[in-house]
C-alpha positions in Angstrom: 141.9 52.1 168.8 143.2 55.4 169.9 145.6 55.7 166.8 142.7 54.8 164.3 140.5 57.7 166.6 143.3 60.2 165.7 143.7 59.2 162.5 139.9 59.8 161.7 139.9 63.3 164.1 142.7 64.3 161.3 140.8 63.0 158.4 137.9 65.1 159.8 140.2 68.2 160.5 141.8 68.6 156.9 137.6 69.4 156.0 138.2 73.5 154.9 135.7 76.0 156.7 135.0 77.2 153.6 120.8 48.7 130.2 117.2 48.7 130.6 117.2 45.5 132.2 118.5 46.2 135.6 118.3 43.4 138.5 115.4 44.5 140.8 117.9 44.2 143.8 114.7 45.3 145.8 113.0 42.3 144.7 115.6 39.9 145.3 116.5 41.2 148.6 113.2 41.7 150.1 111.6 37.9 149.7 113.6 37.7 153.1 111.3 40.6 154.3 114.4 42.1 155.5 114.3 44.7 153.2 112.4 48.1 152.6 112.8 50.6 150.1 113.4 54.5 150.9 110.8 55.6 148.4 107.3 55.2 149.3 105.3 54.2 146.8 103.0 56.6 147.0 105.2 59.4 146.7 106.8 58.3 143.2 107.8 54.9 142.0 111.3 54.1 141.1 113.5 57.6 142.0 116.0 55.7 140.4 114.3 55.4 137.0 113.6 59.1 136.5 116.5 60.3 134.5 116.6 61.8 131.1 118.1 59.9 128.6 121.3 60.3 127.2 122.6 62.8 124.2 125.6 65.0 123.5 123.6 67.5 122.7 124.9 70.8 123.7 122.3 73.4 125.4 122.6 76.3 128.1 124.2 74.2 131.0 126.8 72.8 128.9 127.5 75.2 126.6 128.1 77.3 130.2 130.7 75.1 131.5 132.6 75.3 128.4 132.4 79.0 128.6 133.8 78.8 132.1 136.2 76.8 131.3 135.9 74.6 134.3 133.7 72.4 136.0 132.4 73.3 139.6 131.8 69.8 142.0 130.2 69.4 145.2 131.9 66.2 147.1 133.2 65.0 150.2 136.9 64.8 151.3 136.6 62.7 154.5 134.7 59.6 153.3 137.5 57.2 153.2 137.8 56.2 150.0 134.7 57.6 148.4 136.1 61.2 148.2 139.0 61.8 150.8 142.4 63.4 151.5 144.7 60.4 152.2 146.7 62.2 155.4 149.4 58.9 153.9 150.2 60.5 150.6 153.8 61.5 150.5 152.7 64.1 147.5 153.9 68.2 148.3 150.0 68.5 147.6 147.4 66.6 149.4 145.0 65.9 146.3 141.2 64.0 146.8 141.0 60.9 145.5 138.4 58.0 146.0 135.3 56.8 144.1 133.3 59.3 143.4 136.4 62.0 142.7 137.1 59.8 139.7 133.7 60.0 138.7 133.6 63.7 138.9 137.1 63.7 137.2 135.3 61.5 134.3 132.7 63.5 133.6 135.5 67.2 133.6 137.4 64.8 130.9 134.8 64.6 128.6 133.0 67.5 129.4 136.1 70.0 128.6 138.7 67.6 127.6 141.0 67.8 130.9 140.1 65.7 134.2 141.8 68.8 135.7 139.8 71.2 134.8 137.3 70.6 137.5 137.0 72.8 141.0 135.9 70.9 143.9 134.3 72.5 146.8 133.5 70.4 150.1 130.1 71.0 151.3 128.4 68.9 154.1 125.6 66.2 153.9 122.7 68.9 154.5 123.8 71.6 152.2 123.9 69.2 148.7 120.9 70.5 147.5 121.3 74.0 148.4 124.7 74.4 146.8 123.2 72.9 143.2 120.2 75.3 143.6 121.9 78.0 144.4 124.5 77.6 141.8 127.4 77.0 143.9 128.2 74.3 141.9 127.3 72.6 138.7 126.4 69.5 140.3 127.3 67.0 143.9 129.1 63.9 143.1 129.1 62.6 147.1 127.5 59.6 147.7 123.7 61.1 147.4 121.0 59.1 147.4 118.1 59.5 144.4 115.2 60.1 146.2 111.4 61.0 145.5 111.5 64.1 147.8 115.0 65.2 146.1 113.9 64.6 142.7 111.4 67.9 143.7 114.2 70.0 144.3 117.0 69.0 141.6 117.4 66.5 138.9 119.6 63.3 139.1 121.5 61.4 136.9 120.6 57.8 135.9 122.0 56.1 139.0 125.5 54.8 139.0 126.2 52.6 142.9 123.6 50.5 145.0 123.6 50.8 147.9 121.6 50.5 151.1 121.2 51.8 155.1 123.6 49.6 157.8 124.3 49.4 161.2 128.1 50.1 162.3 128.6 49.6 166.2 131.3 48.5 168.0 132.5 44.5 167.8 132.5 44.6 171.6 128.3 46.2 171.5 125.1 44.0 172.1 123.9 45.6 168.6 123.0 42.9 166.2 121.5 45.0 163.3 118.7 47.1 163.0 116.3 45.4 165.1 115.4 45.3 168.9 118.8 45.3 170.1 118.8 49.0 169.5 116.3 49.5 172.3 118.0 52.2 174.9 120.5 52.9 172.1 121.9 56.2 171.1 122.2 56.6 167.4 124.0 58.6 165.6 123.7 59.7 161.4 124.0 62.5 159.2 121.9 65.7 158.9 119.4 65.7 155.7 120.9 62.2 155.1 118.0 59.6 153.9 119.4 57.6 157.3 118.3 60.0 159.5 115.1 60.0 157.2 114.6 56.5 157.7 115.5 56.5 161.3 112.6 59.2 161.8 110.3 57.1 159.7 110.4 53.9 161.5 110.3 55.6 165.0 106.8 57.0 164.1 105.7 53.9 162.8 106.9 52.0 165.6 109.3 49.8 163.5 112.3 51.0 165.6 112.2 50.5 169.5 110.6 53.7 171.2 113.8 54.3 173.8 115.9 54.4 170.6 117.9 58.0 170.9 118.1 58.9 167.2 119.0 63.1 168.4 122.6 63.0 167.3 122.8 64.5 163.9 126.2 65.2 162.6 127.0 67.5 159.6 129.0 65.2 158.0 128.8 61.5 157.9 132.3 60.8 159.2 131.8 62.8 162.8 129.6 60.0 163.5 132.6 57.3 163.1 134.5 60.2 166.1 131.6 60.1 168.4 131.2 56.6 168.4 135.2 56.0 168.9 134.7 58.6 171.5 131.6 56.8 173.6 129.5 59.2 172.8 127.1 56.9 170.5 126.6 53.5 170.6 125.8 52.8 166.9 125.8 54.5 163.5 123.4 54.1 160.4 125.1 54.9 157.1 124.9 54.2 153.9 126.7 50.1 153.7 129.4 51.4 151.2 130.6 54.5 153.9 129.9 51.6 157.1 132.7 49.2 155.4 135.2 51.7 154.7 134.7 53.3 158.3 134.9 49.7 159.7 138.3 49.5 157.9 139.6 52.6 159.1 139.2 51.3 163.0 139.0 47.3 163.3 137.2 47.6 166.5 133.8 48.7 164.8 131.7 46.6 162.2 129.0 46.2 160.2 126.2 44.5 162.3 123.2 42.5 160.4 122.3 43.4 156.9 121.5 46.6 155.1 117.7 46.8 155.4 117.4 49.6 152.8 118.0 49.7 148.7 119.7 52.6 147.3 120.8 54.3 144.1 123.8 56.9 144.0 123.1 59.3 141.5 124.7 62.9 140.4 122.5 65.7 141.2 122.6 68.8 139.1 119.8 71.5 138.6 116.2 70.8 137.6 117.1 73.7 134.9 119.6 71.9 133.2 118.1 68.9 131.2 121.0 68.8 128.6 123.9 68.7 131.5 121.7 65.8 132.8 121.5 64.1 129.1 125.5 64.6 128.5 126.2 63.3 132.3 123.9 60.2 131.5 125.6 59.5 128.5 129.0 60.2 130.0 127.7 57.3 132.4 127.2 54.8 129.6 130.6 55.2 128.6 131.9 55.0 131.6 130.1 51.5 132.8 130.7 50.0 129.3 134.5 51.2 128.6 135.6 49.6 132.0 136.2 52.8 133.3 133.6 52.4 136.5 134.9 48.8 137.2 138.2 50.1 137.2 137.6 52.4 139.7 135.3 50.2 142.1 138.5 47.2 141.8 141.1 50.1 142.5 138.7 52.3 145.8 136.3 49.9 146.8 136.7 45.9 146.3 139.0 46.1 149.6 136.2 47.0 151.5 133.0 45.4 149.7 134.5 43.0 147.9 134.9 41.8 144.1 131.7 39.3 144.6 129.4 41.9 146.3 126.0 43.1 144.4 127.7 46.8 144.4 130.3 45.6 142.4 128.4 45.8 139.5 127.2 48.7 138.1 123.1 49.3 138.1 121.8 49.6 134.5 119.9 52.3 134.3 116.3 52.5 133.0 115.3 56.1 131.8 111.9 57.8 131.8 
């Protein structure tokens, strides 16, 4: 335990200061009325659906990039496997590497012909949409959830990982999933992350336990993984994807119960910038259909979710 707890605190150091047809996973998921989505319906219906559809057309946003010369990327590089420095690597040069790097390296490729030509800059859970809106960088690839509330501030690709909210306590903890046996709990999750949203939600509608302590919020999601090794929390609501490579990390923490949320990943760029949205959506299509996604989900993530899970398939995208 106390190796894994330094090998995380190092993990969390090396951050800089600086198609149309898709299974209704919702559906399925929720005749066990286990199950409830973020989005409420009467905000919008289907974030995930939203997109624009695809084109290589070339307007503004793109034809910006190119001028550039590079492509600027919002991600994470402490969520194991998603987007993280692997403190492991015997490389002179730490480099990211994870799911969503080779996404973003994907979309440089065909964007400007080099998977290198691409800048990444780290930014935490809460400042995602700030960073796209105030041009700090083209778009986020970093495990973001498409949301009815977000889709007011930027624009998302179709989406391109399901996912859903989980539990991650202790093996040792009375925790069970997200239920009763969170009563007198102290929970921990990510600023502006739609965990915490959800964790608000259901304490105002009474659908988590009143004595539940949901005030630890964490800039990014991995701190929560060091207070929990540290005592500090007793359980953690993430996204499932980020619980099961955290529960790999440290073998005395797992998953408990079942996600009770459905979730799209999507890349968010600028509500200005319909064609970068169009070129990213079709840079998607290729992507799932060439074997290039699956290659990257058998290679970052099957050790952790498995090659029979419903993530290991990737969502087809329905666009409006």
């Amino acid at each position: 335990m106390a190796a894994v707890c330094v090998l995380t605190l190092v993990l969390a150091l090396l951050l800089p200061h600086t198609q149309s047809s898709r299974t209704d996973a919702t559906a399925t998921a929720g005749q066990g009325g286990t199950e409830a989505t973020v989005a409420r319906a009467e905000e919008c219906e289907d974030p995930e659906d939203q997109s624009l559809s695809p084109s290589t057309a070339e307007g503004d946003a793109v034809a910006a990039v190119k001028r550039r010369g590079y492509l600027s990327v919002g991600v994470d590089q402490n969520s194991y496997r998603w987007g993280y420095r692997n403190p492991n690597s015997t490389a002179k040069t730490v480099e990211l590497e994870g799911f969503d790097i080779d996404l973003a390296r994907r979309i440089a490729e065909e964007l400007l012909g080099d998977p290198d030509r691409i800048r990444f800059k780290a930014i935490p859970t809460n400042q995602r949409i700030p960073a796209i809106r105030n041009g700090q960088v083209d778009m986020v690839v970093r495990t973001m959830t498409i949301t009815c509330a977000r889709l007011k501030e930027v624009a998302f690709s179709a989406p391109y990982f399901l996912t859903g909210q989980q539990v991650l306590a202790p093996v040792s903890s009375t925790v069970k999933g997200y239920d009763d046996t969170l009563a007198g709990k102290r929970i921990c999750s990510a600023k502006g992350s739609t965990a915490y949203e959800k964790l608000a939600e259901d304490r105002a509608s009474g659908g988590l336990p009143a004595s539940a302590d949901i005030s630890t919020t964490v800039p990014n999601q991995l701190d929560c993984l060091v207070r929990l090794q540290l005592g500090e929390v007793d359980a953690v609501v993430t996204d499932s994807a980020l619980a099961a490579s955290q529960a790999a990390q440290d073998p005395a923490v797992e998953l408990k119960g079942r996600r009770f949320t459905t979730e799209y990943y999507g890349v968010a760029m600028k509500k200005e910038a319909p064609d970068l949205v169009r070129r990213v959506n079709r840079i998607l299509a290729d992507y799932r259909e060439d074997g290039g996604w699956k290659a990257s989900y058998d290679k970052w993530l099957s050790p952790t979710l498995g090659r029979d899970s419903e993530s290991a398939t990737p969502p087809a995208p329905d666009y409006k």
